[in-house]
C-alpha positions, 0 to 999 in steps of 0.5 A: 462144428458144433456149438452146445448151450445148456439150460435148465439149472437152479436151485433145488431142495435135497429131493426135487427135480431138475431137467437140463436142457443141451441144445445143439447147432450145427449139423449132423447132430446124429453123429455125436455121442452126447455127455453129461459132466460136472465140476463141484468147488474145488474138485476135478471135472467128473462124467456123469451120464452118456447117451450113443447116437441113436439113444439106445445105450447110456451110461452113467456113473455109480453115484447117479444111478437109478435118480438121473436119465439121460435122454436125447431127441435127435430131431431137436438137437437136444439132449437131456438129463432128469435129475431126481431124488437129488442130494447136496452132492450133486451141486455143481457146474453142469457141462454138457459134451459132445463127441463125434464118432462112427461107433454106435455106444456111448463111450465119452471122456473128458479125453476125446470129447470134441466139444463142450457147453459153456455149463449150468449151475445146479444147486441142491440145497439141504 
């Protein structure tokens, strides 16, 4: 079992920063692909950014390339996401997932992600 709680939401101006925090419980932390997803009003739940295991590939989705890093520390249980340069776009519901797996790349999907935070909101004003 695994229990995910994010942090770190806001409001932010187009332009700032946010770090989200994903503090996990549980054990065997290492063995669990990790993933960021959001939901904006009125749209369908979309993947952000993924991390593999050990935290050598990530993977993100086109339009958060080059501003967002997903990053983990597998001895705190963590995983994070940096959020900069950020847009009116992004505001969303931020939910962090986690999907356990003997394979070492970063693939996760709404489909086969085994377990799910509770989500943060982010705001990104213009």
């Amino acid at each position: 079992q695994l229990q995910l709680v994010e942090s770190g939401g806001g409001l932010v101006q187009a332009g700032g920063s946010l770090r989200l925090s994903c503090a996990a419980s549980g054990h065997s932390f290492f063995y669990y692909t990790m993933g960021w997803f959001r939901q904006a009003p009125g749209k369908e739940r979309e993947f952000v950014a993924s991390i593999s295991r050990g935290g050598s590939t990530t993977n993100y989705e086109d339009p958060v390339k080059g501003r967002f890093i997903i990053s983990r520390d597998n001895d705190k249980k963590t995983v994070y996401l940096q959020m900069n340069s950020q847009k009116p776009e992004d505001t969303a519901l931020y939910y962090c997932a986690a999907r356990r797996t003997i394979s070492s790349d970063s693939n996760i999907s709404q489909e086969n992600a085994g377990y799910w935070g509770q989500g943060t909101q982010v705001t990104v004003s213009s």
